[in-house]
N, C-alpha and C positions, 0 to 999 in steps of 0.2 A: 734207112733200110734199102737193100741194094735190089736193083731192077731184075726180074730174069725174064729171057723172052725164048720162044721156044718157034719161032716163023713156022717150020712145017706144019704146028699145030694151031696156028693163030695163035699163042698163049702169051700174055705178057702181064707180067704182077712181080708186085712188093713186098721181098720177103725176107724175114730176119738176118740178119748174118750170122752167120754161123751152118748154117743149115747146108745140107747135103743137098746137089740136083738133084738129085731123085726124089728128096722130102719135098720141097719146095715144088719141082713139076707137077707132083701127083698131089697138092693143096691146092693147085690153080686147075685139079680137074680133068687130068690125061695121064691114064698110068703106062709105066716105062717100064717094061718087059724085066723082071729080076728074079730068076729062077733060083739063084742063092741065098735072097733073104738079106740080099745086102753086105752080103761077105768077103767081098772081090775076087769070088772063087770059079769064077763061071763066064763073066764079060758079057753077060745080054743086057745090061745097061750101059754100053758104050755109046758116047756121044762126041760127035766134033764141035769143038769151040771155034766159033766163028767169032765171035771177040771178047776180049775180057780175057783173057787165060790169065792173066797179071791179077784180077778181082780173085784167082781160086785156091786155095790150095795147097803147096804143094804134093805131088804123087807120093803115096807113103811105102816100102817095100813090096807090102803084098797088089796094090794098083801097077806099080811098075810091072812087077812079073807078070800078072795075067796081061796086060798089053802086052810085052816081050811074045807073050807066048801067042795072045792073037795076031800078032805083025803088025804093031800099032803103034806111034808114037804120037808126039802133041805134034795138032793138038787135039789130041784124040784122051777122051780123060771116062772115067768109070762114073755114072751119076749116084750111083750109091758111097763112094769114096770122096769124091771131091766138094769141099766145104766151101761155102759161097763165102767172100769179103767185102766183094763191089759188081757194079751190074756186068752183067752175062747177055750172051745170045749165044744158043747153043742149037744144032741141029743132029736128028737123027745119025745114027753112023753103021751101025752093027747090024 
């Protein structure tokens, strides 16, 4: 099960793969601002991956647009979009 660590928040834990950051953040206890429900329509769960972008992913149509549209690229990824595979450290971004 792949690590995710979240530094600004102290948060580090072991969580399924498969799982979205945002599921997995907000199981270890710190919830991540998502005004769309998880939709990728809106970008207030943006986060910069600080390692691991290779453990996530990849960006699917509708994640790519809303970056495009915030002025965002990797490794700048949506935590309601992006599906964990291996360990992560991710920090705040948006």
């Amino acid at each position: 099960m792949p690590k995710v660590s979240y530094p600004a928040r102290r948060l580090v834990g072991v969580r399924p793969a498969g799982e979205t950051i945002l599921e997995a953040v907000r199981a270890l206890g710190y919830i991540i601002d998502h005004a769309c429900g998880g939709n990728a329509r809106c970008g207030t769960c943006c986060l910069r991956v600080v390692e691991g972008a290779g453990n996530l992913s990849p960006a699917g149509p509708e994640e790519a647009a809303m970056l495009r549209e915030l002025g965002l690229s990797p490794p700048h990824r949506l935590s309601c979009q992006a599906r964990i595979q291996g360990d992560i450290v991710v920090l705040p971004a948006c």
